[in-house]
C-alpha positions in Angstrom: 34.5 -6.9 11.8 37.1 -7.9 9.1 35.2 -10.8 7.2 31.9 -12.4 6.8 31.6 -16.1 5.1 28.3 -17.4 2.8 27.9 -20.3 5.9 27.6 -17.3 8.4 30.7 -17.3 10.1 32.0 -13.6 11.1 35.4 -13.5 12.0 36.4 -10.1 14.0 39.2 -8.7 16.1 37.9 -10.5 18.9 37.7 -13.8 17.0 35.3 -15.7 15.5 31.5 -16.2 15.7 28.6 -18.4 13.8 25.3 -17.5 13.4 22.6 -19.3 11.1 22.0 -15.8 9.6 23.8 -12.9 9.6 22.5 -9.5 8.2 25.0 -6.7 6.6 23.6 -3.4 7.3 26.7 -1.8 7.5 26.7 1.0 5.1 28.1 1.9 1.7 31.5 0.5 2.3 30.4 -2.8 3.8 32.6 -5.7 5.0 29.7 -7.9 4.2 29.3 -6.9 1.0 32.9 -7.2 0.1 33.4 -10.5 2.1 30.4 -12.1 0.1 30.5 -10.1 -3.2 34.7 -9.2 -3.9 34.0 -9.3 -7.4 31.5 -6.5 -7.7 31.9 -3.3 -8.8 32.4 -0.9 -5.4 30.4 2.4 -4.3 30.5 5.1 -6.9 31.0 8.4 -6.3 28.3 11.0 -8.2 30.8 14.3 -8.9 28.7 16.3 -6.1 29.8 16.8 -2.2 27.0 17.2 0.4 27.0 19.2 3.1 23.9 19.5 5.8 23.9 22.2 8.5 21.3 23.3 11.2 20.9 27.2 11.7 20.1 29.1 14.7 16.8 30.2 14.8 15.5 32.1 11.7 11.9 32.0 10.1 11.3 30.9 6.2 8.4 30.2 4.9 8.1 26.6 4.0 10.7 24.4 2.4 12.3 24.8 -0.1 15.2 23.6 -3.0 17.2 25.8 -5.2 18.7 24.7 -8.2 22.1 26.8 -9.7 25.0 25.7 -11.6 26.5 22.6 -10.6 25.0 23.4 -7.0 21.7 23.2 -5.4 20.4 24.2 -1.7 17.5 23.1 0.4 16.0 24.0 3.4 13.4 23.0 5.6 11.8 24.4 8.8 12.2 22.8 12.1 10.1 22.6 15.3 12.1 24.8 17.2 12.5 27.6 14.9 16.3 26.2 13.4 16.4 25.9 9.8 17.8 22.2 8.6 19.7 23.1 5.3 21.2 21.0 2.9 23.8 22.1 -0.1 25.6 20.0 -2.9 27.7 21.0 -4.9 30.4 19.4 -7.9 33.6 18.6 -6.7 36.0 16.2 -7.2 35.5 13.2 -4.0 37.7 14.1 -1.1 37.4 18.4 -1.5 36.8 19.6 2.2 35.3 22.8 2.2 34.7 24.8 5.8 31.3 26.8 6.6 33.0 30.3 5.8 34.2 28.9 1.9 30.6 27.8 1.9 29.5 31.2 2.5 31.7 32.8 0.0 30.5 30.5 -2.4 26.9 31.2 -1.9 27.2 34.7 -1.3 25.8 35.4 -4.7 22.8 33.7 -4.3 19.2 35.1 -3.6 17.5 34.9 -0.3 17.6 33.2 2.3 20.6 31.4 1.2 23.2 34.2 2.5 21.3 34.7 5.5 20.9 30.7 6.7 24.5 30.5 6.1 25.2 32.9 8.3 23.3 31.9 10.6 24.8 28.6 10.5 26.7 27.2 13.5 30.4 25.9 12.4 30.0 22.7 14.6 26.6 22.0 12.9 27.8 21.3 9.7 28.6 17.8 8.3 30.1 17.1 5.0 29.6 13.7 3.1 30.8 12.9 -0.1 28.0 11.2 -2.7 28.1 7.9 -3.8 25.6 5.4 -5.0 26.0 1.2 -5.0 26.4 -0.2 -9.3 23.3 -3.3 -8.9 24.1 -6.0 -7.4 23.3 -9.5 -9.2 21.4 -10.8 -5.3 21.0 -9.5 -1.9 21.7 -12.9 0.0 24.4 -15.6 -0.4 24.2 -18.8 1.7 23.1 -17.8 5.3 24.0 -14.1 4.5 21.6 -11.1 3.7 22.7 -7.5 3.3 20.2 -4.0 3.5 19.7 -1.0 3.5 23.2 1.1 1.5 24.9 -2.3 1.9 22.9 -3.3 -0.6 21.6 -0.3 -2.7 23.4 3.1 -1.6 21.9 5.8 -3.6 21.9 9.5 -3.9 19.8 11.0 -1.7 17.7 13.3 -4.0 14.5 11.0 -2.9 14.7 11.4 0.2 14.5 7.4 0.3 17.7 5.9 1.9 16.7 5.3 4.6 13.4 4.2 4.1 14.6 1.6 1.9 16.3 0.2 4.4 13.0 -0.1 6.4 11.1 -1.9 3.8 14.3 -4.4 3.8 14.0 -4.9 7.1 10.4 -5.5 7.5 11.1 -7.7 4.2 13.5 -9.7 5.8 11.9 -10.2 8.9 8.5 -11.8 7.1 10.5 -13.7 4.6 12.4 -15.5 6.6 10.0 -15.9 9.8 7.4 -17.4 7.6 9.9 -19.3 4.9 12.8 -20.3 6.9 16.0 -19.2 5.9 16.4 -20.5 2.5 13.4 -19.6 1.1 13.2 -16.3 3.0 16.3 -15.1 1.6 15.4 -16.0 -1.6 12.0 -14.3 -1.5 13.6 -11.2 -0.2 16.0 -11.0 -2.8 13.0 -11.4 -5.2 10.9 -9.2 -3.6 13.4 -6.5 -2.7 15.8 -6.2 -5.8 14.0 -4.8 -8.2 12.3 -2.2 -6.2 15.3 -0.7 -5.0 17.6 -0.6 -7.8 14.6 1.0 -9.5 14.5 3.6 -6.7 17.9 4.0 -6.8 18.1 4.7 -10.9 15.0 6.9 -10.7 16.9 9.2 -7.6 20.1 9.2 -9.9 17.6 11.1 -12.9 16.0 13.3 -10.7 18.9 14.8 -9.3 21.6 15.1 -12.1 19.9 17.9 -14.1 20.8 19.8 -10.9 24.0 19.6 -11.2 24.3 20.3 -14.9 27.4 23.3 -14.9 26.6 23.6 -19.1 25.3 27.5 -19.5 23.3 25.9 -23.0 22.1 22.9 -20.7 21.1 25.4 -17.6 19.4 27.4 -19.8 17.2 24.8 -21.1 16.7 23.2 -17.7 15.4 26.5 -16.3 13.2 27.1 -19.2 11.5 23.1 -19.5 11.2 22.3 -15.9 8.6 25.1 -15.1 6.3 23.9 -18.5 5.7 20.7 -17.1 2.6 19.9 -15.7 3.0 19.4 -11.9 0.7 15.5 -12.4 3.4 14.5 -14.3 6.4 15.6 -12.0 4.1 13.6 -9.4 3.6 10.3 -11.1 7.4 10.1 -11.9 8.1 9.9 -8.4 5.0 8.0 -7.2 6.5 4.4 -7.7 9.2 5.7 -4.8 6.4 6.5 -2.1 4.0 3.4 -2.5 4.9 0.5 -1.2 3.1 -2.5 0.5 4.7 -5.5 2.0 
């Protein structure tokens, strides 16, 4: 696809095609969005690299995140005994770093972390670069809509990219099938906006204490975080896990 127009035209290598809608859920750097939106502001990337991996199998009990400087990792147990791990870390965007650096890097750390490396297998390892969508002014422009991290790419410390692109979709789908497409859009924008730029905001603050590389600022990280009551860690990130259509 190389451009999208507001009347729903999509012209491609192939050539061109019309639809009476046409929905952009085609990632972070989306041709929709650019097509529709050239004047706003493009993905921007958070100073941290992510890397996920699956181990072979290894037992843990329970998941869990750990927090360093400028560097967390998480893991969680899988079905079959594998660990899934997750590790981010600061870096400026386009640093590539292989599964033996990673080791090296985390030597240091305190267990399991060495030992889920090392049981890491190198062609199970995937590297992404973090970035997270400025707000957009509206989520639909004449017969177009975009979802999902077309529309509201954030960092993944919430665990809710995905599932925001879910609620857009079931959004979209009862907008438009009760209101037609005029209204629908217009009520899915409305309804779908604010919520997810929230979201998005509230993901951004929960995970950028992590990557603090201050010793003053670690310090006082390490010594807060643990004196907050664990009702109020919960209702800051309630708003992100209730949701009704």
């Amino acid at each position: 696809m190389r451009e999208v127009l507001p009347d729903g035209t999509v012209r491609y290598d192939g050539g061109t095609a019309t639809a009476d809608l046409v929905i952009g859920a085609d990632g972070v750097h989306s041709v929709t969005r650019r097509s529709i939106w050239p004047d706003a502001a493009g993905p921007r990337y958070l100073g941290y690299t992510t890397w996920r991996l699956l181990t072979a199998p290894y037992e843990v009990a329970g998941s869990i995140e750990i927090w360093g400087k400028g560097a967390r990792f998480g893991y969680i147990p899988m079905p079959d005994g594998r660990v899934y791990c997750y590790l981010m870390a600061n870096a400026p965007a386009g640093t590539r770093t292989g599964l033996e650096q990673l080791r090296d890097r985390f030597a240091s750390w305190h267990d399991p972390v060495p030992a889920l490396l090392a049981a890491a297998c190198l062609d199970e390892v995937l590297q992404h670069d973090t970035y997270e969508l400025p707000n957009l002014r509206t989520y639909a422009r004449g017969n177009v809509a975009i979802l999902g991290d077309a529309a509201h790419a954030m960092a993944p410390n919430l665990g809710q990219g995905a599932c925001q692109a879910l609620e857009d979709a079931v959004t979209l789908a009862a907008t438009v099938g009760t209101r037609g497409i005029d209204a629908g859009l217009a009520e899915y924008d409305r309804l779908r906006r604010p919520r997810t730029q929230m979201i998005a905001q509230l993901s951004r603050r929960v995970g950028t204490p992590a990557h603090w590389d201050s010793t003053l600022a670690i310090g006082l990280r390490n010594t807060t975080l643990p004196l907050l009551p664990s009702a109020f860690l919960g209702r800051s990130i309630t708003p992100a896990y209730s949701w009704t259509l």
